[in-house]
N, C-alpha and C positions, 0 to 999 in steps of 0.2 A: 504494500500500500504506500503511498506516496507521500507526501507531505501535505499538500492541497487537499488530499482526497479524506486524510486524517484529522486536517483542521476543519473542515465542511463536517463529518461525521460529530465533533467535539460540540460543534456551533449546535447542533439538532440534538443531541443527545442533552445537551444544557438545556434548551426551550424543552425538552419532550418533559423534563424534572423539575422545571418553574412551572409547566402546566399541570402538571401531577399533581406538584405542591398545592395549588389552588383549588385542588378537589377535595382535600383532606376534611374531613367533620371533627373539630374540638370542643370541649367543653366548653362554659362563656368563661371565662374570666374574670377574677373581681369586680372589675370599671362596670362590663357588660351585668353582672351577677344584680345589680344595686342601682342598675340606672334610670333616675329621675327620683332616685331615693330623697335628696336634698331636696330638691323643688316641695317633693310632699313634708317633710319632715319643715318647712319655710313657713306652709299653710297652716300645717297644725301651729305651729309657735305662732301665728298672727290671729288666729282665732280664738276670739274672748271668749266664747260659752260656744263649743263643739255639740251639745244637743241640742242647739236654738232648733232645728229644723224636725225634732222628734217634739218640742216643748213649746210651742208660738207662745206669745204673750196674747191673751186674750184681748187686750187694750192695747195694737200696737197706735204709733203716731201717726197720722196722717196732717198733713199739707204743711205748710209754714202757718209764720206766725206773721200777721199783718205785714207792716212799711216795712220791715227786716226781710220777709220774704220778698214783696215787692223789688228791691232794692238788690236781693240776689238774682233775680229773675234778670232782671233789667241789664242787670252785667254781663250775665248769663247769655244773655240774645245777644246784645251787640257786640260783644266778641268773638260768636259763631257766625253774625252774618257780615263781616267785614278782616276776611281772614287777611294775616299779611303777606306783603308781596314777596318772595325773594327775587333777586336781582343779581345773584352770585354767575357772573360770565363767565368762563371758562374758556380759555384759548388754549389750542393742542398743534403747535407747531409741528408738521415732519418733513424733515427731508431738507434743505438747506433752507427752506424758504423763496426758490426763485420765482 
């Protein structure tokens, strides 16, 4: 066999074992074993009473309260209905510029 013929045989026998490799089935992994662990354990610690939705309050609050609500309201809309502009240009030069 040749030298060419034994480098070409090396090059496909490499790929035929990265392709292999890629079939393999392993178990998860720590990272994988627990993932979106944090995100939930985030919820629980931000939530003040975990059985509100097993326990309603019979009396919950509805609406605001007078000019205080008024006055959140009012804010409320005119900053939804006048969003701001961006204006951020971006110039992407290539090639010498001729």
């Amino acid at each position: 066999m040749n030298a060419t013929a034994c480098k070409g045989l090396g090059i496909w026998l490499s790929l035929a074992l990265l392709a292999a490799g890629g079939c393999t089935v392993t178990e998860p992994v720590a990272l994988e074993a627990d993932f979106g662990e944090s995100v939930r354990q985030m919820v629980r610690a931000q939530t003040l009473y975990p059985a509100a939705a097993d326990d309603p309050d019979p009396n919950p609050v509805r609406g605001l309260v007078g000019e205080k609500g008024d006055a959140v309201l009012d804010a409320y809309r005119k900053d939804v209905s006048r969003p701001t502009e961006v204006n951020n240009v971006i110039n992407i030069a290539v090639g010498n510029g001729k």
